[in-house]
N, C-alpha and C positions, 0 to 999 in steps of 0.2 A: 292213386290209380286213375283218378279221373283228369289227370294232368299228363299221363303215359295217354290216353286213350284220345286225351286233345292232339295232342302232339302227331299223332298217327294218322289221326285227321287229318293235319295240316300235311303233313308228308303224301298221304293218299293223293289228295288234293294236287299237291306240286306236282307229282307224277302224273295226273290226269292233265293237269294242265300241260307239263311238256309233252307229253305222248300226243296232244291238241296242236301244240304250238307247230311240230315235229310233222302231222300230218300234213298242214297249212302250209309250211315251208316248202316240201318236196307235191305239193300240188300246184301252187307258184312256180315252183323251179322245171316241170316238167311241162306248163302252158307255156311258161317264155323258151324253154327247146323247142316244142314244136312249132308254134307260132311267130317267135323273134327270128330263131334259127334253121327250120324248118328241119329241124333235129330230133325227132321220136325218142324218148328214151325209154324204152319198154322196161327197164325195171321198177322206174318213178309208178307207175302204177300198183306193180305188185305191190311195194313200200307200201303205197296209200292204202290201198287194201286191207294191207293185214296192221297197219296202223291203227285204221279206224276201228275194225274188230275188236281190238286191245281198249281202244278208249271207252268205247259203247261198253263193254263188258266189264272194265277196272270200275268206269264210275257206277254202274250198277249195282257193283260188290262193296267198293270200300267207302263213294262220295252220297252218292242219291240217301234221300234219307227214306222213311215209310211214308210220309206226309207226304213231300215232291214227288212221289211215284203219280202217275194218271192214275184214275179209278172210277170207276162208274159206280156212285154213292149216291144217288138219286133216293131212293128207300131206304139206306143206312140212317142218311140223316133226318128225317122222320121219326125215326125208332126214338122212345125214350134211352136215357141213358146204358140203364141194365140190357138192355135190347140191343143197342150197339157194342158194348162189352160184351153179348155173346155173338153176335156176328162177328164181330175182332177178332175172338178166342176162334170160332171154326174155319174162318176164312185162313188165320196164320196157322191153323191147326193141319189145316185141308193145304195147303200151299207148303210150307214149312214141312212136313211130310210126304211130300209126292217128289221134293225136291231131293230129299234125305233120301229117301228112295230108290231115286234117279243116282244117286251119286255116285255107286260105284261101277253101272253102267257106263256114266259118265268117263266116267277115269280110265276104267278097260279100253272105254272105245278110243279113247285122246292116246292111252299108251298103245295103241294098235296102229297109227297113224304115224307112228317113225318111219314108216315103212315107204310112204308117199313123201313127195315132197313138189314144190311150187314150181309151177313152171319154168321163168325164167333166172330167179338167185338158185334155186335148190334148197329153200330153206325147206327143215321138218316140219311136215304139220302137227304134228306133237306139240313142237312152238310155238306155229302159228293160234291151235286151239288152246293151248293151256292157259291160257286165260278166261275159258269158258270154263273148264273144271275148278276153276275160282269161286265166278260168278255161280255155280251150282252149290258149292261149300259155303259161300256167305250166306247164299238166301236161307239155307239149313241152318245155319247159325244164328243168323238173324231171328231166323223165325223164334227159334228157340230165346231168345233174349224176351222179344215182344211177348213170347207166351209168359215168362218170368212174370214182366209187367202189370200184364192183366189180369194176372191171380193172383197181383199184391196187394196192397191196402192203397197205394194211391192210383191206383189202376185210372181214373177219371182222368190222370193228366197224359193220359197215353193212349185216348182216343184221337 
């Protein structure tokens, strides 16, 4: 199991990196049109765009871990241990819940968006967002993982 789940990392990872590389490329390729060839290419944008969207939102869901997230723990760490193991538990409890929540709004709203589409490819924004109704499903997942953690026996190593 824990060798399926590396794996999937690394593949997350690959993906995040090309959906990066992919951005980079057609942000390059769309400065030297304008600039080398005084050649606009109005869809290089949209690309980048919803590129980026996809990157910020894949690594959020499958790369980022709970540590690498920012956080404002100024007072957490101060807390003795058991203090920070119940701030963990309500914070993933409070978070990891609001998000589960949200999820099938989520999803309604992303399947409601076939309906639109991007200015200049005509792609779906169904498309273009279903990568947020990801990012909303991991963080529920997640959360749910990390609560596992914290009510186990070595819960100390998952602060």
């Amino acid at each position: 199991m824990a060798r399926a789940i590396a794996w999937l990392g690394r593949a997350a990872q690959l993906a995040g990196s090309l959906i990066f590389a992919c951005v980079f490329a057609v942000f390059i390729y769309k400065i030297f049109m304008r600039y080398a060839l005084d050649r606009p290419i109005p869809w290089a944008d949209e690309v980048s765009v919803i590129l980026f969207i996809w990157v910020i939102f894949w690594a959020n869901a499958f790369i980022l871990r709970e540590r690498e997230q920012i956080t404002f723990d100024l007072v957490y760490r101060l807390l003795p241990p058991r203090g920070q193991r119940a701030a963990a538990l309500l914070r993933t409890l409070v978070v990891g819940g609001l998000f589960a929540a949200a999820l099938p709004t989520v999803v309604d709203y992303i399947a409601f968006l076939w309906r639109e589409h991007t200015a200049v490819l005509m792609i779906r924004l169904d498309y273009v967002y279903a990568c947020f109704g990801l990012f909303v499903f991991m963080v529920a997942v997640r959360a749910c993982i990390e609560l596992a953690r914290l009510a186990g026996r070595r819960w100390r190593e998952h602060l």
